[in-house]
N, C-alpha and C positions, 0 to 999 in steps of 0.2 A: 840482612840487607840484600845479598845474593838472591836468597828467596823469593823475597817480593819483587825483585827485578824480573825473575823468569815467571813467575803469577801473571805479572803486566803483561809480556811477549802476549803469552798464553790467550790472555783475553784480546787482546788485538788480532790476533788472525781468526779466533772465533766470531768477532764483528767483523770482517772483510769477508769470511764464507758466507754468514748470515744476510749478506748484503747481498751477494750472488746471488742467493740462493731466491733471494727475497724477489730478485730483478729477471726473474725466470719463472716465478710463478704467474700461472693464467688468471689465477682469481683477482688480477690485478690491472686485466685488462679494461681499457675505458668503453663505457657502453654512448653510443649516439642514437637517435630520435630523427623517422621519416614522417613527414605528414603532407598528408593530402588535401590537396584544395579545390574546390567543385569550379572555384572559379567562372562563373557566371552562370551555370545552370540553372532551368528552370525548376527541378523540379528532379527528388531524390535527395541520399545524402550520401556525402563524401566517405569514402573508406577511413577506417580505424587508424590513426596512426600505429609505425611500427618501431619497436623498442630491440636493437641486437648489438651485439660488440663490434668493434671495431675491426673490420677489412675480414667482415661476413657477409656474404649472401642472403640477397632477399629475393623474393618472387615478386613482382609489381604487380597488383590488384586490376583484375577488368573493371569496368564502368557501374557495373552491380546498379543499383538502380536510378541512378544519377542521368538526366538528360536536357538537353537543354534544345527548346524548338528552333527550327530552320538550321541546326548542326548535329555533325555526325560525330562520335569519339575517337579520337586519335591517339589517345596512349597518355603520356603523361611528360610534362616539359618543367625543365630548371627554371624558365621564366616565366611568367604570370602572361606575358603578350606573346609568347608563343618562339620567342627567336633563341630561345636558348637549344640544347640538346631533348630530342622527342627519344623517349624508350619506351617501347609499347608495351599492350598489358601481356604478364606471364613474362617478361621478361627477367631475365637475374641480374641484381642491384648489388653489386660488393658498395659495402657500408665506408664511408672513411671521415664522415665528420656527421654532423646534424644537416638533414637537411629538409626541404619545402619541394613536394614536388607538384606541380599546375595540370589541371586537366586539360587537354589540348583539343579545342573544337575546332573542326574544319568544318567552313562553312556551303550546305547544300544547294548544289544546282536541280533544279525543276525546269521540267518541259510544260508547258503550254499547247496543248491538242485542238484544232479546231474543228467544229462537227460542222457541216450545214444542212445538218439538220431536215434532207429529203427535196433539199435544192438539187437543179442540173450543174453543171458546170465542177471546178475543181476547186476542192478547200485550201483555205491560206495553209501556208508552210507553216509546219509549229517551230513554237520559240522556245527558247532556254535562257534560264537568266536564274542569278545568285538569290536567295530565300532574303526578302525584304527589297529586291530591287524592282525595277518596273519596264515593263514594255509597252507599246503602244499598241494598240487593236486596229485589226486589219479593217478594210470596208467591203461591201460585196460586189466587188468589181471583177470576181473572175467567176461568179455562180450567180443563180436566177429562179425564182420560182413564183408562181402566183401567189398575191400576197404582200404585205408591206412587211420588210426586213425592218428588226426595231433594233437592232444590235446584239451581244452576245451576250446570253444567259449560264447562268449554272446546272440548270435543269434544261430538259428538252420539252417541258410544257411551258416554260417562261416563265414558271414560278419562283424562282428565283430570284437576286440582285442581276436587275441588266445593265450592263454597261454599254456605252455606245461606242461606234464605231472612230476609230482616232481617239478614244480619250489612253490616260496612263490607266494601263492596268500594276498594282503592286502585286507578287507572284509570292505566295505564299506555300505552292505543296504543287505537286502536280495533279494539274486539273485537263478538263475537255471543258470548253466553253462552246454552248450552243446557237447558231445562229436563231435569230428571236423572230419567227414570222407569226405575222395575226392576220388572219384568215376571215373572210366572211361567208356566214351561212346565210341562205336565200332562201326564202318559201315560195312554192309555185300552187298558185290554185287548184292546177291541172283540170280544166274544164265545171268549175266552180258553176252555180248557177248565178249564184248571190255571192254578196258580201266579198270582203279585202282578205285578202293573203295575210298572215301576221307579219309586219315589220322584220327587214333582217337584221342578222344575229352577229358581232364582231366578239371573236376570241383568240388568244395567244393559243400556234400548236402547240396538240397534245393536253390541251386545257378540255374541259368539260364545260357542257352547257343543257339546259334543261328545253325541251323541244316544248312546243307551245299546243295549247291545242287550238280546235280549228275555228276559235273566236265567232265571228258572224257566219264565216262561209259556210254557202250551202249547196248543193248539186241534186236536183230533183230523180226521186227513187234510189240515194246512197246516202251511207252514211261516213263517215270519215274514219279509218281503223287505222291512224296513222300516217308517219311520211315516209317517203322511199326516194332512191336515188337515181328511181328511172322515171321518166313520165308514165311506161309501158305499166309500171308495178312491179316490172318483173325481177326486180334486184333486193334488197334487202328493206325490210320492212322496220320503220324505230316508231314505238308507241308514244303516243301525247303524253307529255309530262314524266317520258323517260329520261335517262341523262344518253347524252353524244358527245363520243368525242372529236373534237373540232383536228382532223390533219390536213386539209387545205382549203382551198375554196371550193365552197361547193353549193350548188342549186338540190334542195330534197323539194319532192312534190307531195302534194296532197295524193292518199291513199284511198282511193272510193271504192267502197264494197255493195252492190247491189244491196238494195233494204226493202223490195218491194219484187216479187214475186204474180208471176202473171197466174189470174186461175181462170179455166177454160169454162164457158157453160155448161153447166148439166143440171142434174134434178137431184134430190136428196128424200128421203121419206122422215113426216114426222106426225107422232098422233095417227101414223096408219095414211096420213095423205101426203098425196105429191107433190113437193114445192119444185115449182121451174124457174129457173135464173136463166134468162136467152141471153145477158151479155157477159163476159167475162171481164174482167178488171184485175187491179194489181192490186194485192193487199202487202201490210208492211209486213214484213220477215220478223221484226222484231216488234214489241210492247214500243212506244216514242221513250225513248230515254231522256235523263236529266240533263243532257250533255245537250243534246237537240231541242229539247224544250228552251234552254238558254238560251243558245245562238238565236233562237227566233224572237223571244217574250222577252226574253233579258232579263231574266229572274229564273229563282229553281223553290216553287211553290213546297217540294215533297218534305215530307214527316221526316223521313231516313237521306238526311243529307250530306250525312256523314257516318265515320266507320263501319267503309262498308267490311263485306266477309273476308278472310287473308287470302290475297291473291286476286282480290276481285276489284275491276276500277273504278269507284265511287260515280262516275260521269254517265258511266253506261248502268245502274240501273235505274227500272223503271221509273217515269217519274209519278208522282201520285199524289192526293189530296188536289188535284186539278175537280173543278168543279165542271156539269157539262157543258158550261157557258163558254169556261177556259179553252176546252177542245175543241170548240168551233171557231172560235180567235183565233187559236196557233194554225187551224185547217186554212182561213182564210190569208194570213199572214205569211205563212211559209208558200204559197199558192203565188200570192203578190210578187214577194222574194223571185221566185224563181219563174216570174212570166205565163204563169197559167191562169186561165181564167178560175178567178174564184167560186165556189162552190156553194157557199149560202148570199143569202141576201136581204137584208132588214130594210120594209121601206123603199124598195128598190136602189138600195146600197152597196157594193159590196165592201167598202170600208170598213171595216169595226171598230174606226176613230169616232165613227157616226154614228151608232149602234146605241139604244137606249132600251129598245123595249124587246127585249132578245126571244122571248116565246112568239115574236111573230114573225121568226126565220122561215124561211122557205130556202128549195132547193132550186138554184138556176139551170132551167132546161140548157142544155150544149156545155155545161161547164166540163173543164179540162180537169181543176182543183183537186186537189186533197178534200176530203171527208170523211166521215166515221161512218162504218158499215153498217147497213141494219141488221137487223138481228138475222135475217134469212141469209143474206149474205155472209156473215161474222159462220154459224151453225155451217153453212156451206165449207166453209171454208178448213172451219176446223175437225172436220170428219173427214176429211179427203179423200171422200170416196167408200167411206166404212159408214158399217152400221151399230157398230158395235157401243158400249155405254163409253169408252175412249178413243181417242184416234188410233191407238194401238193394240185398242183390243178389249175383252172386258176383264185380264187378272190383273187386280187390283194391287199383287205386289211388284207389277213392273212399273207400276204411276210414276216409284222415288224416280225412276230414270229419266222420265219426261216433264215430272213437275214439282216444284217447290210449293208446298202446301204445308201444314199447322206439324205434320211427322216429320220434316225434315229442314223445314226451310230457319229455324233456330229462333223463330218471331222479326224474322226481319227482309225485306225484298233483298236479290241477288242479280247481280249482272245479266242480263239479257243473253241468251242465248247458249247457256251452260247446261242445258240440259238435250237431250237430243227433240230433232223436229218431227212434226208430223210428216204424212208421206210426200204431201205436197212443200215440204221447206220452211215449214212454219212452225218459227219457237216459242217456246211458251203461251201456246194456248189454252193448257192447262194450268193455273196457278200464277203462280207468283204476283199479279194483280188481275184484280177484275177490267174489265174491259169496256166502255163507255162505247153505246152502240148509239143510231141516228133515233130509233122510235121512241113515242111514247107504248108507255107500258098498258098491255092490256092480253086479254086472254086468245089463246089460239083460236082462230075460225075454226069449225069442222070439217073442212071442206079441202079439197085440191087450191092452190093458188099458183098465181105466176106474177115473180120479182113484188113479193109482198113490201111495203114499206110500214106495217106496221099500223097500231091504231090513228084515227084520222086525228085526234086529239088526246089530250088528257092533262093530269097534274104532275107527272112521274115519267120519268126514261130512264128507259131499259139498260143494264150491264150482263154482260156475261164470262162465263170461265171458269170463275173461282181466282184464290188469291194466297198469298201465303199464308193465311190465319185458316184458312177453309179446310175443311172435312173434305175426306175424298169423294165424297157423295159430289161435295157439291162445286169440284172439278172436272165433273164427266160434260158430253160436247153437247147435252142441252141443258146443262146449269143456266137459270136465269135469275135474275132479280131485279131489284130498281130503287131508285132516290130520286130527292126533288129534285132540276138541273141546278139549284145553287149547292147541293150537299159536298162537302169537303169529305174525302174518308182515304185512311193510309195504306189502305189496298185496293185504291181504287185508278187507273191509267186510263189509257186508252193505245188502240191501232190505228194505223191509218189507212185508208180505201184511194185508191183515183182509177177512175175509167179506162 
């Protein structure tokens, strides 16, 4: 009995140690649970929850790729609305239950800039306002510029959403909003002979607009090489059917380039005789292009009336499949246009509304007009003073330079005036279309003459030059040939003559 009395003892203080021992072990400590909440973000995910024992340390997670638009991150909050305790990121967490911690977004202020956008005067004050709130837009009561102000854009060409002036703008990020002005462009004839200005042009600054070309107008002895911003010429040049960009109001003028060239009298040798030309006259500088054939006829007859060569502008080259009926129309027509007396006459007409039985034109004594050269004149003209088998001489591999012909010209006519002139200023004489001359076709006299006009009659009138399908032969400055005056052919134009 003793025995088992002290056994007993024995075991009771070894459970009271065990019990100690037990209430001092670590592995016995309680573990609690952080988590994180994105809490309204738009966009990202919340950090891992974290798992540690009881009244340990933790590092609070930065924002990693959690974000939420029109807010900034502020660390992390006890309460979901923000009013509990903020502990930012990196900071140390001692652990002492479970908990929920809230992402804390403070919400962003944005400025509001205003441009005005090349007006005088001074721009409204910018504003500040909370992401989703709204301001009201200024009006342009403290700047000024030519032009109607439309209100404030997001862009500075006004391609943008425009808002008007007084409405609520809601303020999303920081922006510059631009004052919205639209601008008119103005065509000026600048000493036109004929025809209307095009229509002007209304666009938002900084917007692009496509320039026009020169529709009906016409100006006797020019051609139109675009508009400019001086009446003089002397400022910047913008080609027809280039783009501009529109930055205020503004007047561009027509661009006139001389297109006819004075040639003096003199005499030329041909067949060994002397031809004399006692008056001098202006011939055109260029072949009559498609652009100019338009504006007069209203229509564009040519074969090639489209894709022209790269870099070449469709309008200005020659025009051709003109019949030689066509060329004495548009001599008369553009004549009328621009106040000159007309140059042929049917019937005693000078109308070619009137005109029915066209082989019995005649040339009116004293006329002012446009006309097509005759052959003495055209050959005059295109020698400029040489004798030589081209106006620049007789080696044959300097022609590519001056003419578009079957070696170079790729089977197609080319823009006017790309290649260099003879001495007297005259393009393409050689090549690139043949040339519709006044005569009928017939054979040289043997003889000396003076201011020949050609055979008295015939079935046939005469072209010269050569064309872009031709052989260099038959590019040199007395290349001749002929068709019926109704023949249509794709290398075939014409120049124009006035007194």
């Amino acid at each position: 009995m003793k025995n088992l009395l002290k056994h007993a003892g024995f075991t009771a203080i070894f459970a009271i140690i065990g019990f100690f021992l037990a209430a001092c072990d670590d592995s016995q400590t309680t573990t609690f649970t952080v988590t994180f909440n994105a809490n309204g973000s738009t966009d990202g995910t919340a950090p891992s929850a974290i798992n540690t024992n009881q009244n340990t340390g933790i590092t609070l997670p930065g924002q990693g790729n959690l974000a939420r638009t029109g807010y900034s991150f502020g660390g992390w909050n006890t309460s979901v609305n923000g009013s509990g305790t903020t502990y930012a990121a990196g900071y140390t967490y001692i652990i002492t239950a479970n908990l929920a911690l809230y992402a804390k977004w403070n919400i962003n202020n944005y400025t509001v800039t205003f441009d005005i956008n090349g007006a005088g005067g001074t721009a409204p004050t910018a504003q500040t306002a909370d992401y989703s709130t709204g301001i009201t837009l200024p009006n342009d009561s403290s700047f000024s510029k030519p032009g109607v102000f439309g209100g404030w854009s997001e862009y500075a060409d006004g391609s943008g959403t425009t808002y008007a002036a007084g409405s609520y703008y809601t303020v999303t990020g920081n922006v510059t909003l631009y004052a919205k002005w639209t601008h008119t462009v103005t065509f000026d004839a600048n000493g036109a002979t004929g025809g209307t200005a095009p229509a002007a042009m209304s666009a938002n600054q900084g917007a692009s607009i496509t320039l026009p070309d020169q529709g009906n107008l016409v100006k006797a002895g020019y051609i139109l090489s675009g508009w400019n911003i001086n009446a003089s010429g002397g400022g910047t040049t913008y080609s027809a059917g280039s783009s501009y960009t529109v930055t205020g109001n503004v007047t561009l003028y027509a661009k006139w380039d001389a297109v006819m060239v004075w040639i003096n009298p003199g005499t030329f040798t041909r067949n060994g005789y002397t031809i004399t030309l006692t008056s001098g006259f202006y011939m055109g500088k260029y072949e009559v292009t498609q652009e100019q054939y338009h504006a007069v006829m209203e229509n564009n007859p040519s074969y090639f009336h489209s894709s022209p060569a790269s870099g070449e502008v469709q309008g200005k080259r020659p025009v051709e499949w003109v019949r030689w009926y066509d060329a004495i129309v548009f001599c008369n027509k553009l004549s009328m246009a621009e106040g000159l007396i007309p140059a042929y006459s049917i019937n005693g007409s000078t109308d070619p509304a009137d005109w029915a039985t066209w082989d019995a034109v005649q040339v009116v004594a004293g006329s002012t007009g446009y006309r097509l050269p005759t052959e003495a004149q055209w050959e005059y003209a295109c020698r400029a003073g040489t004798t030589t088998t081209w106006s620049f001489g007789d080696n044959q591999s300097s022609l590519t330079n001056y003419a578009w012909y079957i070696a170079n010209s790729n089977g197609m006519t080319h823009e006017v005036g790309k290649k260099l002139p003879n001495a007297w200023g005259l393009y393409d004489m050689h090549g690139n279309v043949w040339e519709w001359c006044w005569d009928w076709f017939g054979n040289y006299p043997n003889t000396a003459q003076t201011d020949p006009a050609g055979a008295v009659s015939g079935s046939h009138r005469l072209y010269c030059g050569g064309g872009w399908s031709s052989s260099a032969e038959d590019t040199a400055s007395v290349s001749r040939d002929n068709y019926g005056p109704g023949v249509r052919y794709n290398s075939l134009g014409f120049r124009l003559l006035r007194p």
